[in-house]
C-alpha positions in Angstrom: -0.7 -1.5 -6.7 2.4 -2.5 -8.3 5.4 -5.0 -8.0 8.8 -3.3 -7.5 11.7 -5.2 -8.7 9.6 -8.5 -10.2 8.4 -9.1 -6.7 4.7 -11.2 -6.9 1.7 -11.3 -5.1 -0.1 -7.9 -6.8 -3.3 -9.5 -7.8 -3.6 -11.7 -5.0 -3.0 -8.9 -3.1 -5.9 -6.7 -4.7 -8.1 -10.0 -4.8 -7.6 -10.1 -1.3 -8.8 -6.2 -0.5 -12.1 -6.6 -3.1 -13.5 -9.5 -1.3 -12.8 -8.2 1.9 -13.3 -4.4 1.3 -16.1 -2.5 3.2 -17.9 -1.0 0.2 -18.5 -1.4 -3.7 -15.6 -1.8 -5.3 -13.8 -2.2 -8.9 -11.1 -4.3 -9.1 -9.0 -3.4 -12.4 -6.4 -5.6 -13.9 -4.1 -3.4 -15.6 -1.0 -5.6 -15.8 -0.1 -4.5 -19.3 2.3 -7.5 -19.5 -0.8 -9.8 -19.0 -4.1 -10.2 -16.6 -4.1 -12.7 -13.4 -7.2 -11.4 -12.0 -9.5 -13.5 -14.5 -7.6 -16.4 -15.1 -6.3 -17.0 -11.8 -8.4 -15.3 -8.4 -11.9 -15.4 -11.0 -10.8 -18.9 -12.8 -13.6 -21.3 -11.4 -16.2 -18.6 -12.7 -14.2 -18.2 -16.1 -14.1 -21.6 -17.1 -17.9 -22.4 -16.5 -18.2 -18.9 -18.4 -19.8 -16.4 -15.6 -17.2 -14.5 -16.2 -15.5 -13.5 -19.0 -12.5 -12.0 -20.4 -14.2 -10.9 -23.8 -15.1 -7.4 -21.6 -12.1 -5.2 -20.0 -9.5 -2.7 -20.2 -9.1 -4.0 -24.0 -12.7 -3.2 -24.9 -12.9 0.4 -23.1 -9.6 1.2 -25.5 -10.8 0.1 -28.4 -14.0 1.7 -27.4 -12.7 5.1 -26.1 -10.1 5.4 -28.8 -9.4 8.7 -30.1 -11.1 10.4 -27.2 -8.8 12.7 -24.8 -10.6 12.3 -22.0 -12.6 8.8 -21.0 -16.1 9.7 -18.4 -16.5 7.0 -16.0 -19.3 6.3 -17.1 -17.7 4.4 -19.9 -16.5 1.9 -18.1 -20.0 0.7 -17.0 -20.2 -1.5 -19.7 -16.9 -3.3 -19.8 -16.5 -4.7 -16.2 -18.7 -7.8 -14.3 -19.9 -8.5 -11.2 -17.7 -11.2 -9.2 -20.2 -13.8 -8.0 -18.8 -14.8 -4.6 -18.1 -11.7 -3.6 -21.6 -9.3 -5.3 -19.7 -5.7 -3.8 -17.3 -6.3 -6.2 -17.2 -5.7 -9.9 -13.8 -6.5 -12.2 -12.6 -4.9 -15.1 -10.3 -7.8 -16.8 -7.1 -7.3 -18.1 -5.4 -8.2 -21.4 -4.3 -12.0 -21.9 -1.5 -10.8 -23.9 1.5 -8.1 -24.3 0.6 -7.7 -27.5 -3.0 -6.5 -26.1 -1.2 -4.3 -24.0 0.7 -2.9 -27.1 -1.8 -2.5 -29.4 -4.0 0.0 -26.4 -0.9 2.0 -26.3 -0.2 5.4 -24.1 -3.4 6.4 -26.3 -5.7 3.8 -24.4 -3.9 3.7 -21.2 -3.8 7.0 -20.1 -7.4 8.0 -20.5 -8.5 4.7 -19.1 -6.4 5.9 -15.6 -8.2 9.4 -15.6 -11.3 7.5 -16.1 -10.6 5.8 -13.0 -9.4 8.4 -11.4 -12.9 10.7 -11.7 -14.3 7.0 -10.9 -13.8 7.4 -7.4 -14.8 11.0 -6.9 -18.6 9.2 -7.1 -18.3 5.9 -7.3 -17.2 2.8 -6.2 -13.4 2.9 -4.9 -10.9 1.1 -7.2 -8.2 -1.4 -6.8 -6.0 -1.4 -9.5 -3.7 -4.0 -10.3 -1.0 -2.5 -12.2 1.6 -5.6 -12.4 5.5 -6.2 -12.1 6.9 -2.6 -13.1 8.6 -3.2 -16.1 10.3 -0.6 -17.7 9.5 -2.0 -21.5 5.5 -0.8 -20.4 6.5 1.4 -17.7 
């Protein structure tokens, strides 16, 4: 999902879906200006430290850099189960732009296919992609 024109309410939106959604699912926060999922719908369980941002789209990058193509599998590592809600996992986002610049194309593509090829076996995804902005677009 993503905001056209600077419109709000994507990661409510997607927070929304997760808890409610019939299945396992993985809730992504790829805002690449910075993450809401965590810090805002996941806050209570961030601050007493159940959930953290230290794992995310940040650490698959850094940890897939260089490769052209990410398996799904790699992502296993990097997201956490949501404790109110245990169908869902997250994959957190970045807490700054500067985050965002430093994965690059190079991170963010191969992160995408990876959650593309997700789906074809595992859980479904909700992605929150953000405002569209055409400095990250």
């Amino acid at each position: 999902m993503i905001s056209a024109l600077g419109a709000r309410g994507v990661s409510t939106t997607v927070a929304a879906l997760a808890t409610a959604w019939p299945g396992p699912v993985l809730a992504v926060d790829a805002d690449p200006a910075r993450g809401s999922l965590v810090p805002g719908w996941l806050s209570r369980w961030w601050v007493d430290g159940r959930i953290t941002t230290e794992t995310g789209v940040a650490t698959v990058a850094a940890a897939t850099r260089g490769m052209t193509s990410v398996p799904a599998e790699a992502l296993a590592g990097h997201s956490q189960d949501v404790p109110h809600a245990r169908h869902v996992r997250v994959l957190s986002g970045v807490l700054h732009r500067e985050q965002s610049l430093a994965i690059g194309s190079d991170g963010w593509h191969p992160l995408g296919s990876a959650l593309r090829d997700l789906t074809i076996s595992g859980p479904d995804v909700l992605i929150d992609a953000g405002r569209r902005d055409p400095q990250t677009s």
